[in-house]
Each structure stands twice: as structure tokens, then as C-alpha cells.
Biopython code that builds the backbone (N, CA, C, O; Angstrom):
import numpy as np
from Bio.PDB.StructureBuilder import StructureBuilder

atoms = [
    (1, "UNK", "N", (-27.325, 42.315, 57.743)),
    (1, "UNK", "CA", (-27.459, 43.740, 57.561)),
    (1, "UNK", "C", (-28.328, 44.299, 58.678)),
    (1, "UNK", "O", (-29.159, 43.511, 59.130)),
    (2, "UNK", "N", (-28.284, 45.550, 59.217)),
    (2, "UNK", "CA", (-29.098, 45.977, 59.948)),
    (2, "UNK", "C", (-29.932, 46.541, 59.791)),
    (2, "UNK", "O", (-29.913, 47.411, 58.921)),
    (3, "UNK", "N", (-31.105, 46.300, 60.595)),
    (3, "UNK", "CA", (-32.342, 46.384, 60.305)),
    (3, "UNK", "C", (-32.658, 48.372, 60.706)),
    (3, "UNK", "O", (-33.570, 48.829, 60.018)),
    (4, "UNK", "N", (-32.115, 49.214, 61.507)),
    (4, "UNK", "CA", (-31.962, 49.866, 61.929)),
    (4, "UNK", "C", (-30.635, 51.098, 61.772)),
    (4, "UNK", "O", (-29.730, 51.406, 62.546)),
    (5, "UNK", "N", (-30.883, 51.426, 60.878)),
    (5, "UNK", "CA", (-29.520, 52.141, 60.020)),
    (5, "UNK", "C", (-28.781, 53.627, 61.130)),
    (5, "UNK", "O", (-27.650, 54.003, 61.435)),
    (6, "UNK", "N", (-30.289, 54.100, 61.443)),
    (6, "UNK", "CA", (-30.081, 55.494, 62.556)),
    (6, "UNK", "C", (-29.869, 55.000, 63.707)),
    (6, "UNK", "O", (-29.209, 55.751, 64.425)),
    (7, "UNK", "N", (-30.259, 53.736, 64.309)),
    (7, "UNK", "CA", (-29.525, 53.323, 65.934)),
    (7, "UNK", "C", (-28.048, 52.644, 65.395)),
    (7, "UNK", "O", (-27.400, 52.198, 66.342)),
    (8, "UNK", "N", (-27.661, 52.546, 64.617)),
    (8, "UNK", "CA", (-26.698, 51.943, 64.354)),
    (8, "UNK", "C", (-25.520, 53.154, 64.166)),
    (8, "UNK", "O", (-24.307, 53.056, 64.351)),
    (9, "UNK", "N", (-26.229, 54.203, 63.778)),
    (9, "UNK", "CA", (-25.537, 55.811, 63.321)),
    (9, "UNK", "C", (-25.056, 56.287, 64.868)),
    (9, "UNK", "O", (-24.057, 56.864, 65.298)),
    (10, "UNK", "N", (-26.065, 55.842, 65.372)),
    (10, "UNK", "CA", (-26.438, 56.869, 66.819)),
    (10, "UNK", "C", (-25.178, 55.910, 67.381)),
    (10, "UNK", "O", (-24.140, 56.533, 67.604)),
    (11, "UNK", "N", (-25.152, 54.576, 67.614)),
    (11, "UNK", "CA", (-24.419, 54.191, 67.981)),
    (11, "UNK", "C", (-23.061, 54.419, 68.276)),
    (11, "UNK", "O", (-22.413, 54.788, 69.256)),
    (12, "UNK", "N", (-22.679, 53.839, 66.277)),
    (12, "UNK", "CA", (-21.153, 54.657, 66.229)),
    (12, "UNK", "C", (-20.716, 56.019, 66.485)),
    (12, "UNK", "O", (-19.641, 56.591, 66.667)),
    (13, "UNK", "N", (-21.900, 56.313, 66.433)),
    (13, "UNK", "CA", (-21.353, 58.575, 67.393)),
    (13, "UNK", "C", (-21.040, 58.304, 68.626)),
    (13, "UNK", "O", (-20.021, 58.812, 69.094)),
    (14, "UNK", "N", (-21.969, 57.319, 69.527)),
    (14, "UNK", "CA", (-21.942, 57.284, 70.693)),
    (14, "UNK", "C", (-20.401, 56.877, 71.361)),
    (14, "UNK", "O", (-19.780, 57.399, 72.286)),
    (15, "UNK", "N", (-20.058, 55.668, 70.439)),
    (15, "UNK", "CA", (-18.513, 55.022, 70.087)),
    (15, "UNK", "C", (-17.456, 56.059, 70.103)),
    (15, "UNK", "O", (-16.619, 56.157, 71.000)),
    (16, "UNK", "N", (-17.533, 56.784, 69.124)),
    (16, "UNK", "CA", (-16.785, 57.804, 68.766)),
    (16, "UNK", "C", (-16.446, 59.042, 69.558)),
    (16, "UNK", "O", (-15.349, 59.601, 69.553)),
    (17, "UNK", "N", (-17.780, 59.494, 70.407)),
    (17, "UNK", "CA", (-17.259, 60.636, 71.238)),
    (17, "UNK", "C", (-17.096, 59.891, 72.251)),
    (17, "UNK", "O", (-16.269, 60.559, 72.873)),
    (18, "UNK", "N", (-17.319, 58.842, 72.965)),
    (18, "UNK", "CA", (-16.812, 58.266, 73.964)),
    (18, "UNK", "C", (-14.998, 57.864, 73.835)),
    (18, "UNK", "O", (-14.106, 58.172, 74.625)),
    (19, "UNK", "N", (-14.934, 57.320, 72.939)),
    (19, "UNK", "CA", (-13.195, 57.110, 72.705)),
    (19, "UNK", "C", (-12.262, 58.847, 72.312)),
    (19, "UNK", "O", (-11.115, 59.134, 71.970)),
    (20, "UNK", "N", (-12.962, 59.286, 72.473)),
    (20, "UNK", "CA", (-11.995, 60.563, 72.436)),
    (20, "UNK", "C", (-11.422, 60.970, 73.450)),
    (20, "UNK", "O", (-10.222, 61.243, 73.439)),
    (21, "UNK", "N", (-12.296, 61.103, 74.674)),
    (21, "UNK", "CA", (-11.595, 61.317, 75.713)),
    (21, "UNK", "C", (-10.721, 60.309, 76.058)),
    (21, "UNK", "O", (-9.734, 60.928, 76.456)),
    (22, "UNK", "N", (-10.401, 58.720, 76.178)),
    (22, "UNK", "CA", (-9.630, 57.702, 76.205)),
    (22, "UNK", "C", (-10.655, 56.600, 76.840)),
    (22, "UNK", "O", (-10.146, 55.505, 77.081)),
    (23, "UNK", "N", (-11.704, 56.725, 77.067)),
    (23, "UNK", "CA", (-12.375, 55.772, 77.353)),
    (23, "UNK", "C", (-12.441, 54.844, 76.411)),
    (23, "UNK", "O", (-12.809, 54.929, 75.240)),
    (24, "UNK", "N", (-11.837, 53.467, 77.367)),
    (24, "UNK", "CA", (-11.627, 51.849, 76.407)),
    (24, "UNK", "C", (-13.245, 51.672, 76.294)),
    (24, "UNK", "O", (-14.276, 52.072, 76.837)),
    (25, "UNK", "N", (-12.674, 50.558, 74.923)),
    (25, "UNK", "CA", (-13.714, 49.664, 74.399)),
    (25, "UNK", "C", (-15.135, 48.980, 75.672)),
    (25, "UNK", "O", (-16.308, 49.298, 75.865)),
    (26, "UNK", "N", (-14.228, 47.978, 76.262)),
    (26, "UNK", "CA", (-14.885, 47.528, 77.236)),
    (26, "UNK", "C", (-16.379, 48.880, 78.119)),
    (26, "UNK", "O", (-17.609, 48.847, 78.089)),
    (27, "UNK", "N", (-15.656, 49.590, 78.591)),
    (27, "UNK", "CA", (-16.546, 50.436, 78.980)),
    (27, "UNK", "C", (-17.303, 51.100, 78.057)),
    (27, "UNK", "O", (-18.442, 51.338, 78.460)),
    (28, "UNK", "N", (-16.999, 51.557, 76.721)),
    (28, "UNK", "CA", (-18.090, 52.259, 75.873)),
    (28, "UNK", "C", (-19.187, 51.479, 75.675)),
    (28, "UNK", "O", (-20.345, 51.798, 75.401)),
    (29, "UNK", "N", (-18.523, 50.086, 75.900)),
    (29, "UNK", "CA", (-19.950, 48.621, 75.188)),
    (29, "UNK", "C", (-20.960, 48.902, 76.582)),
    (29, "UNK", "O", (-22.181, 49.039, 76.506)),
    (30, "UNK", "N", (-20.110, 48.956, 77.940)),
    (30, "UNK", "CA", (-20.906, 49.021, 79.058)),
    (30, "UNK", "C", (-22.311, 50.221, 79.236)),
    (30, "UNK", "O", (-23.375, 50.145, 79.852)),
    (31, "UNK", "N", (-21.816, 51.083, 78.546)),
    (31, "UNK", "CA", (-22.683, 52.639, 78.480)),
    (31, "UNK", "C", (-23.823, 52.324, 77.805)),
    (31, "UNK", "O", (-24.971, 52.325, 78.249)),
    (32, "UNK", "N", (-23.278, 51.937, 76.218)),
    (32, "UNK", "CA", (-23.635, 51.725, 75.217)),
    (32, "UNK", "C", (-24.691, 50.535, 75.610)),
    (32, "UNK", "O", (-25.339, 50.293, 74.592)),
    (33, "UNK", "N", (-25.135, 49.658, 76.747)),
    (33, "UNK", "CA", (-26.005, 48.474, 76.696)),
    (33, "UNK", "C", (-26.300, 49.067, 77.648)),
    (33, "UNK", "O", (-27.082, 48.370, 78.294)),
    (34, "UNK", "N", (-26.084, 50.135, 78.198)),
    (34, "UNK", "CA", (-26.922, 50.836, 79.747)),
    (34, "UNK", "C", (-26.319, 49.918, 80.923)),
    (34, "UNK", "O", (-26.919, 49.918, 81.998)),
    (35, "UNK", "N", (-25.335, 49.255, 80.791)),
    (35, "UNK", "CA", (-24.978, 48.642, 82.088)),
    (35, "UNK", "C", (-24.288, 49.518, 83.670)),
    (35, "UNK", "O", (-24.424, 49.354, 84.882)),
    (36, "UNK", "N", (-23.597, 50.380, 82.857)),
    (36, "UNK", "CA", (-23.294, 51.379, 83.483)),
    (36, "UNK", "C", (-23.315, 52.879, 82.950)),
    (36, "UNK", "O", (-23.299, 53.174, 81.755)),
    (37, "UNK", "N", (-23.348, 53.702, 83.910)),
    (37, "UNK", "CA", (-23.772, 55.558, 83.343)),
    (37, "UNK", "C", (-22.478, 55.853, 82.720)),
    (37, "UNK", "O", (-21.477, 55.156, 82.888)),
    (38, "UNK", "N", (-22.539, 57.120, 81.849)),
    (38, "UNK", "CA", (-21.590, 58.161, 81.770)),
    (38, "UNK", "C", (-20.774, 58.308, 82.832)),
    (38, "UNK", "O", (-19.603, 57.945, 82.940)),
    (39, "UNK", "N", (-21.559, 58.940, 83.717)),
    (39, "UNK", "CA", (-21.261, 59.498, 84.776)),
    (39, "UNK", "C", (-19.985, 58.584, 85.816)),
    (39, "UNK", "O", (-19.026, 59.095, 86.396)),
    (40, "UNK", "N", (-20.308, 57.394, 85.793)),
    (40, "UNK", "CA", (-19.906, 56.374, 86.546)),
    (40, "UNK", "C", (-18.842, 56.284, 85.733)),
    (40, "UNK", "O", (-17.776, 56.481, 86.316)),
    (41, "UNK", "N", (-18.754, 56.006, 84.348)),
    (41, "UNK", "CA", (-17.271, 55.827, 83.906)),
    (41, "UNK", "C", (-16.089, 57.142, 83.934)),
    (41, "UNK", "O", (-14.894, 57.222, 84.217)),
    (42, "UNK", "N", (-17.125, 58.065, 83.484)),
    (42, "UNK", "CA", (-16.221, 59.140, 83.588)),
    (42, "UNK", "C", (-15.455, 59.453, 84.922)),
    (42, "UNK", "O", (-14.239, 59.624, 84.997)),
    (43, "UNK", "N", (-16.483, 59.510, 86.122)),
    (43, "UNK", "CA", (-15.447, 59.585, 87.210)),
    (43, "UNK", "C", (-14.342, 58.165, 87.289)),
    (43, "UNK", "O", (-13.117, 58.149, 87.166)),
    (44, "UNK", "N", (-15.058, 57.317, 87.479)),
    (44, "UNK", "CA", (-13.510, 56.605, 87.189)),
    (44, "UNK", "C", (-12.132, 56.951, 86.164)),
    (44, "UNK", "O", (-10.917, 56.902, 86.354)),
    (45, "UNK", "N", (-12.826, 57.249, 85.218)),
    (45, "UNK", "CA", (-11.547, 57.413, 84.583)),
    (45, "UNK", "C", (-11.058, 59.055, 84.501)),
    (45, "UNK", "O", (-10.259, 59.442, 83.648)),
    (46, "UNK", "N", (-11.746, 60.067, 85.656)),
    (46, "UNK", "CA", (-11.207, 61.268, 86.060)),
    (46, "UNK", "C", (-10.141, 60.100, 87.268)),
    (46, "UNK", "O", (-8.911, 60.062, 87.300)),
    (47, "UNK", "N", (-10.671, 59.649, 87.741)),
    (47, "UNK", "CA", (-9.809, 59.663, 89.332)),
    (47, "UNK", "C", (-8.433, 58.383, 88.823)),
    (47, "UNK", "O", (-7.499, 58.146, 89.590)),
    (48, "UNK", "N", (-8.543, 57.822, 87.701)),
    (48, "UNK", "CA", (-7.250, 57.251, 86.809)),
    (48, "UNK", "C", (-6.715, 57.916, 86.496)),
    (48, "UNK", "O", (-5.555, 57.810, 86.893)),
    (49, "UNK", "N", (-7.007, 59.153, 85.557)),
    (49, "UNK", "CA", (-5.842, 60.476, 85.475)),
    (49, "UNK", "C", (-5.530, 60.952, 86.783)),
    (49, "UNK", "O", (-4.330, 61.100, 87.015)),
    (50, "UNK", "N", (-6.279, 61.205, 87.619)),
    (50, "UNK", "CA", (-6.039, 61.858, 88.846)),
    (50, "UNK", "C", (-3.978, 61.067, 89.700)),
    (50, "UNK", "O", (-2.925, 61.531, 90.137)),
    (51, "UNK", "N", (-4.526, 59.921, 89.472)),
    (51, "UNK", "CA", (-3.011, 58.730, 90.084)),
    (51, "UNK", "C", (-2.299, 58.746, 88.309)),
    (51, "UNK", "O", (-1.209, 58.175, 88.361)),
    (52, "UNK", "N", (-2.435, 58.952, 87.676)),
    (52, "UNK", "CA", (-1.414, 59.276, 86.550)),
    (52, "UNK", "C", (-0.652, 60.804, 86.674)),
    (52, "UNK", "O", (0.539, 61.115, 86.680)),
    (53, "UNK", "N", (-1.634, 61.430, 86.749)),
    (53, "UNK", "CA", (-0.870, 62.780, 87.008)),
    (53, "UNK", "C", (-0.429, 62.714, 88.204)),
    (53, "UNK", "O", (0.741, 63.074, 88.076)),
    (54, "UNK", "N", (-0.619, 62.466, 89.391)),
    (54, "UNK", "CA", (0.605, 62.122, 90.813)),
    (54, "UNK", "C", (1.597, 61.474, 90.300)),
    (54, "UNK", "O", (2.758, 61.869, 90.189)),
    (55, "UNK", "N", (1.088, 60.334, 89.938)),
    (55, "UNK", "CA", (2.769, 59.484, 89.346)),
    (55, "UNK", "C", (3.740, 60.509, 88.684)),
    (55, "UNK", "O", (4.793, 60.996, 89.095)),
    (56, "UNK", "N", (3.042, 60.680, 87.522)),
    (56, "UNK", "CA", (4.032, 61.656, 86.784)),
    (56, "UNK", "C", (4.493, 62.725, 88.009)),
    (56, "UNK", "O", (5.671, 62.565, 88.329)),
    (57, "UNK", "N", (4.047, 63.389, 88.475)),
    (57, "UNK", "CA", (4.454, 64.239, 89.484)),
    (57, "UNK", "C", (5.540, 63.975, 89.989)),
    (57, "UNK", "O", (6.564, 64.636, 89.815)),
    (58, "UNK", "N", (5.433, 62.924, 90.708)),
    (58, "UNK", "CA", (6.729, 62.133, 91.421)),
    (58, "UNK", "C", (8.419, 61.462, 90.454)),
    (58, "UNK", "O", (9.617, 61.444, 90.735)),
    (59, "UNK", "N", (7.504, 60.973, 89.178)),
    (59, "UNK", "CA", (8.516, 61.144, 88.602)),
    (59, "UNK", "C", (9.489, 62.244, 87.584)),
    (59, "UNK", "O", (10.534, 61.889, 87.040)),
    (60, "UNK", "N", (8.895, 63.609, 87.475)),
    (60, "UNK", "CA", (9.503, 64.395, 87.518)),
    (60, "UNK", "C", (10.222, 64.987, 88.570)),
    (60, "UNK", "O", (11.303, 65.563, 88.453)),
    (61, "UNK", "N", (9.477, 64.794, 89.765)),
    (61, "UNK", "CA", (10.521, 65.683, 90.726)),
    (61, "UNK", "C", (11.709, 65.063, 90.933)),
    (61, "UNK", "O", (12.644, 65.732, 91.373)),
    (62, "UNK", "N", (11.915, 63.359, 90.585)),
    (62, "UNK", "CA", (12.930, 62.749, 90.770)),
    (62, "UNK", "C", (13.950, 62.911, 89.952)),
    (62, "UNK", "O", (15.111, 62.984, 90.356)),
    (63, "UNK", "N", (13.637, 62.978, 88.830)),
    (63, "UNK", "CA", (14.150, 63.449, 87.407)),
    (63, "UNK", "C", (14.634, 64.768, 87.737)),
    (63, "UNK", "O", (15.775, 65.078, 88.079)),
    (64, "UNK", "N", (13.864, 65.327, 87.627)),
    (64, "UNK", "CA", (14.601, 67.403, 88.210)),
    (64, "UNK", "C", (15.546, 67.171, 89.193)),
    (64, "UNK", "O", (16.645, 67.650, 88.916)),
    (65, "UNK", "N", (15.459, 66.458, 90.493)),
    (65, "UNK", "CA", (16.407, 66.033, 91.333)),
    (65, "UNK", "C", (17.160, 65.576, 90.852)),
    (65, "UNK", "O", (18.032, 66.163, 91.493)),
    (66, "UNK", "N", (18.053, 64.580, 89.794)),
    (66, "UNK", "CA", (18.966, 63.811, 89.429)),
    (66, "UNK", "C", (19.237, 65.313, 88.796)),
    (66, "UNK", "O", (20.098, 65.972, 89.379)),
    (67, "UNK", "N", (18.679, 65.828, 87.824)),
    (67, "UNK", "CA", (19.516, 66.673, 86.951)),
    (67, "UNK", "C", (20.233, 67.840, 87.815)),
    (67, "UNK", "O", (20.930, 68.755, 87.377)),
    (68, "UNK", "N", (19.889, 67.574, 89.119)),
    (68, "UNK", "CA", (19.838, 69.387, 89.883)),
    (68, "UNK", "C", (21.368, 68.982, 90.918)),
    (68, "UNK", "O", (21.990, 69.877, 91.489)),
    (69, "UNK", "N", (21.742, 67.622, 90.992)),
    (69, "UNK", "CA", (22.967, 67.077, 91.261)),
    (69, "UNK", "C", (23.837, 66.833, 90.973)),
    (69, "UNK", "O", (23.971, 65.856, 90.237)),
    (70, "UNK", "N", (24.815, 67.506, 91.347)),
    (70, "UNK", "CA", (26.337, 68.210, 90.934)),
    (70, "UNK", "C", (26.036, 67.744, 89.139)),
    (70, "UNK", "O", (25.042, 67.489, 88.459)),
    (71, "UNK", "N", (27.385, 67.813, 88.933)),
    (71, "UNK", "CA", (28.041, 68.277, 87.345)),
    (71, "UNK", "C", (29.019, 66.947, 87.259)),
    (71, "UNK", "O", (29.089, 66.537, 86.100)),
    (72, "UNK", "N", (29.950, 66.016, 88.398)),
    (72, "UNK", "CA", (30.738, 64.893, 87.807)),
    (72, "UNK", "C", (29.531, 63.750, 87.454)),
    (72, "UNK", "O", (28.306, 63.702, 87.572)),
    (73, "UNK", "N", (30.535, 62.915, 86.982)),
    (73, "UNK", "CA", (30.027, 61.615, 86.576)),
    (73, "UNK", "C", (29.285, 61.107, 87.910)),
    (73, "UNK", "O", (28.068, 61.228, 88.050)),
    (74, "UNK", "N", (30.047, 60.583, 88.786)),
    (74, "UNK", "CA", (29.606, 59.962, 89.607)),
    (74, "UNK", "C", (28.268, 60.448, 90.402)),
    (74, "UNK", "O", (27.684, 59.559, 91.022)),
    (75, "UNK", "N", (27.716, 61.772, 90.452)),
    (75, "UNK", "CA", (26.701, 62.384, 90.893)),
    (75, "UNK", "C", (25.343, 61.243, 90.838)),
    (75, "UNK", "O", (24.615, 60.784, 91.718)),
    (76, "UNK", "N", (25.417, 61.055, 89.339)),
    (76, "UNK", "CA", (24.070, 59.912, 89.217)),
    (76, "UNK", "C", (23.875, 59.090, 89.584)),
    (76, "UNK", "O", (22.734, 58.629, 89.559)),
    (77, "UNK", "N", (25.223, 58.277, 90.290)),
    (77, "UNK", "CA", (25.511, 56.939, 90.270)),
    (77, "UNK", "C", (25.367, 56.890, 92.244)),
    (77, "UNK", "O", (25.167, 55.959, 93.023)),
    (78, "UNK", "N", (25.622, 58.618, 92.475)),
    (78, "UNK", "CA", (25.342, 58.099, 94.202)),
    (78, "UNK", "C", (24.298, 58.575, 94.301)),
    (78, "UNK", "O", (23.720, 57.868, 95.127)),
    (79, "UNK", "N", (23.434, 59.595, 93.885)),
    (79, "UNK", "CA", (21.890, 60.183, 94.402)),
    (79, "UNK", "C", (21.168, 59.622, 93.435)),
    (79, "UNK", "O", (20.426, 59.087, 94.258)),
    (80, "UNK", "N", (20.709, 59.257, 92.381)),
    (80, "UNK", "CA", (19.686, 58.997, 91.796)),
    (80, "UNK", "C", (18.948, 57.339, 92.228)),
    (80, "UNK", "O", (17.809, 56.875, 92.282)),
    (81, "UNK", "N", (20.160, 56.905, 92.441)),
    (81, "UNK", "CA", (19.564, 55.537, 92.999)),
    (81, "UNK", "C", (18.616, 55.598, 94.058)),
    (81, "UNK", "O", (17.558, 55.007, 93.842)),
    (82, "UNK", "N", (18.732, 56.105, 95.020)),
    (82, "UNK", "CA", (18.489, 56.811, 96.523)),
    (82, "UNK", "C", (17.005, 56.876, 96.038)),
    (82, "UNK", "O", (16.041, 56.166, 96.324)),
    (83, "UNK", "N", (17.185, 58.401, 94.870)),
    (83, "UNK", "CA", (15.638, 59.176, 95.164)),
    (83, "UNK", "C", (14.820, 58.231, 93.839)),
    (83, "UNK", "O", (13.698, 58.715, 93.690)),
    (84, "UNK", "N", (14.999, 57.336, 93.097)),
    (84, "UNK", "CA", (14.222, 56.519, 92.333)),
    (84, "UNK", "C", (13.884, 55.498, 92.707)),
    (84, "UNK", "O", (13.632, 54.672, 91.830)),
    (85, "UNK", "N", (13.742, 55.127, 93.983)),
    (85, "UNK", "CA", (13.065, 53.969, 94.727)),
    (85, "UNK", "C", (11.674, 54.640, 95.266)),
    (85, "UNK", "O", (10.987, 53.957, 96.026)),
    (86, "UNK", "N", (11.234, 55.942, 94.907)),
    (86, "UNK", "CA", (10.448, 56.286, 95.559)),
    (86, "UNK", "C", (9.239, 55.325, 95.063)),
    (86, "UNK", "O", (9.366, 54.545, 94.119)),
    (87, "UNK", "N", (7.828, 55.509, 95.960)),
    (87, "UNK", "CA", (7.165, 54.454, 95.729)),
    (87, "UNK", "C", (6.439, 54.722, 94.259)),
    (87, "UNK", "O", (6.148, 55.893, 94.017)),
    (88, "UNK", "N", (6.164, 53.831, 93.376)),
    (88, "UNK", "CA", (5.344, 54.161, 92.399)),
    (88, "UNK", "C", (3.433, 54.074, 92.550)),
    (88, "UNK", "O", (2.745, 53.364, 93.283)),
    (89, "UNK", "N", (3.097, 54.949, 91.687)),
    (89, "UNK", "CA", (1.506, 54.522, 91.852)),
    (89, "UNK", "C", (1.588, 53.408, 91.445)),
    (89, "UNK", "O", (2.276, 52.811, 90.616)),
    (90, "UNK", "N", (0.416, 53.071, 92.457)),
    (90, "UNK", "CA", (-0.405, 51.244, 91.913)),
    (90, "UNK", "C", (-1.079, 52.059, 90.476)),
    (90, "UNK", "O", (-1.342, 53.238, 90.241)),
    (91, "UNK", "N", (-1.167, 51.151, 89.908)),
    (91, "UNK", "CA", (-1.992, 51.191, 88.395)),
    (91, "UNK", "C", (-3.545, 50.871, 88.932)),
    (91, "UNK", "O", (-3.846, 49.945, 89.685)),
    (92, "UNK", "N", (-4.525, 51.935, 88.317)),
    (92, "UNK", "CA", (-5.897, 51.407, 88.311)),
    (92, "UNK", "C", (-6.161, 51.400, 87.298)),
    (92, "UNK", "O", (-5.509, 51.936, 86.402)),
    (93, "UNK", "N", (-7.629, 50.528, 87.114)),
    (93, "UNK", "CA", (-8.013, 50.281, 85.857)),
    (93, "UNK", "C", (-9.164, 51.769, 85.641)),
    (93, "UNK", "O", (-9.724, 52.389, 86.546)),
    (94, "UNK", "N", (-9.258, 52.067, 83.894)),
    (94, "UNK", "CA", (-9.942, 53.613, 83.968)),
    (94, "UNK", "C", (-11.754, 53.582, 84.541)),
    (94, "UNK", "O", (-12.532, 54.400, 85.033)),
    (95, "UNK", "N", (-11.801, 52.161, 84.137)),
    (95, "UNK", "CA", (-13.281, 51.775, 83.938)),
    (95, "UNK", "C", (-14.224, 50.998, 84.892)),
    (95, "UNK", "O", (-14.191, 49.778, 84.729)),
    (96, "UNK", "N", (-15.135, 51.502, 85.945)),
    (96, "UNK", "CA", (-15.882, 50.379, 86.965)),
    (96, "UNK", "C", (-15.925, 49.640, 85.783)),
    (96, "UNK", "O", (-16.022, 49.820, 84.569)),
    (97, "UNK", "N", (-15.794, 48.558, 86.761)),
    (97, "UNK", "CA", (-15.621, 47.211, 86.313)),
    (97, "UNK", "C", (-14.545, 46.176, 85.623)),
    (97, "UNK", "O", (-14.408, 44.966, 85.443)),
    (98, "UNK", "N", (-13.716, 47.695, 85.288)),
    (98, "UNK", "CA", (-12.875, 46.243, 84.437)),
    (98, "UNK", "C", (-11.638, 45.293, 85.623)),
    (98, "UNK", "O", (-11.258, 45.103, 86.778)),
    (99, "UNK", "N", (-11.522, 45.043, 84.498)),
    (99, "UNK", "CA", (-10.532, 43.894, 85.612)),
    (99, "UNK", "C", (-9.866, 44.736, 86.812)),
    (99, "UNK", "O", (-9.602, 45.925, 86.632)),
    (100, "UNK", "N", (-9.610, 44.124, 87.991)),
    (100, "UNK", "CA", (-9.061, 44.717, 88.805)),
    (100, "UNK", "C", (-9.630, 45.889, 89.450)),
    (100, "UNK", "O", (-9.089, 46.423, 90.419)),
    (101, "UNK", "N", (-10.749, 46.310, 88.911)),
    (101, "UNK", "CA", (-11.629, 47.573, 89.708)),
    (101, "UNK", "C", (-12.672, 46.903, 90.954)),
    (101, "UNK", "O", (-13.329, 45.872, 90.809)),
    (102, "UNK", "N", (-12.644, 47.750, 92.183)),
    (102, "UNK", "CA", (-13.422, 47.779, 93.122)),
    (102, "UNK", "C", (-14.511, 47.908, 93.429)),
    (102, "UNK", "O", (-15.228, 47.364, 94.268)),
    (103, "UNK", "N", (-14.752, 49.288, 92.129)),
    (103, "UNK", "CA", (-16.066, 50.034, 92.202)),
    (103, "UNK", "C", (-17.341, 49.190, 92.027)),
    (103, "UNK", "O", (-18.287, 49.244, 92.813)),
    (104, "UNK", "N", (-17.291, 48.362, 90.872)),
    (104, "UNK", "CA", (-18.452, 47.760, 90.354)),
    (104, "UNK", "C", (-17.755, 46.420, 90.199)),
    (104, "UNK", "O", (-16.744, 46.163, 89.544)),
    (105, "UNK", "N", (-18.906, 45.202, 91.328)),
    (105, "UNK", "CA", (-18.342, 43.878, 90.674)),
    (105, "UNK", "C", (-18.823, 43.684, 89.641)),
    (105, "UNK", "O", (-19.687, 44.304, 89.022)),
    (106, "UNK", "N", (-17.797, 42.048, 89.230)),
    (106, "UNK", "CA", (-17.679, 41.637, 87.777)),
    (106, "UNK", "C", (-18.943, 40.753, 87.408)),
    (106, "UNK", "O", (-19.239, 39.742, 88.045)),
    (107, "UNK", "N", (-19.333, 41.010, 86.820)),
    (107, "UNK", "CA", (-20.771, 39.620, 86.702)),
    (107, "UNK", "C", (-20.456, 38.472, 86.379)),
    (107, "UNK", "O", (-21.317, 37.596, 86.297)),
]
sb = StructureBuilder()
sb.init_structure("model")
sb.init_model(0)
sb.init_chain("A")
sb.init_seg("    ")
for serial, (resi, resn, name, xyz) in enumerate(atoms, 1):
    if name == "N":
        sb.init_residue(resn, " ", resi, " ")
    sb.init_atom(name, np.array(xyz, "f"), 0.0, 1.0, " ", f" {name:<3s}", serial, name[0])
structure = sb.get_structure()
């Protein structure tokens, strides 16, 4: 049982408004033990939406492009191939540190 009922309160708030915005587990524990700031996760995981919303970008315009080409069948089958090779975002991770991030090495 815990010895400490209000750091334990404070805690799970801390838990709680941190996972709202989408910040993972891994990083809330990081905040949460002072290993790393707010600040530090949050921009990371601004500049992860930042390459999610480009991606998406790109794959709508490709999408609007397929639909915006002619009216037969075959339309899809000669342009969409073409413009869906475009390059995709690399995937980053939301959080210094987690796997695969640059920002902060791994201990």
C-alpha cells in the first residue's frame, strides 16, 4: 500500500493530463522520474505531428490526384501507380529517447 496517498494522486493527474495529448507511456514515466522535461517531450512529439501532418499531406494530394483522373476504368490503373510511389515519411518516434530517437541517448 502506499505510504503517500497525495503523491500518488498527484501522480496519476500527472499520468492523465500527459496521455491526453498522445504522449506514450514510456515518456510520461520519463517526466514523471524527472529524467526528461515537459518541454523536451512535447517538442518532440510537436515535430512527430509536424512529419504526420506532411505525410498525410502528400497522401491526400495523391488521392485527390487519382480521383481528379479521367472517368474510364483504366484511368487508375495508368496514373495512380505513377503518383503513389511518391516518397513516404520516415516514421519518428514521438518521444526523446525512445527507440530509434536521436535527440536523447538511450542509457
Amino acid at each position: 500500500m502506499d505510504d503517500h496517498p497525495e503523491e500518488a494522486a498527484e501522480r496519476l493527474a500527472l499520468v492523465r493530463t500527459l496521455r491526453e495529448p498522445g504522449i506514450d507511456l514510456p515518456a510520461v514515466r520519463k517526466i514523471a522520474d524527472r529524467e526528461l522535461t515537459l518541454p523536451e517531450v512535447a517538442a518532440a512529439h510537436a515535430e512527430a505531428l509536424d512529419a504526420q501532418i506532411a505525410a498525410l499531406r502528400v497522401r491526400r494530394a495523391v488521392l485527390a490526384t487519382a480521383a481528379r483522373q479521367g472517368t474510364g476504368a483504366e484511368a487508375p490503373r495508368r496514373q495512380f501507380p505513377r503518383t503513389a510511389r511518391l516518397p513516404a515519411a520516415e516514421p519518428r518516434p514521438c518521444a526523446p529517447g525512445a527507440a530509434g530517437s536521436r535527440s536523447v541517448p538511450e542509457e
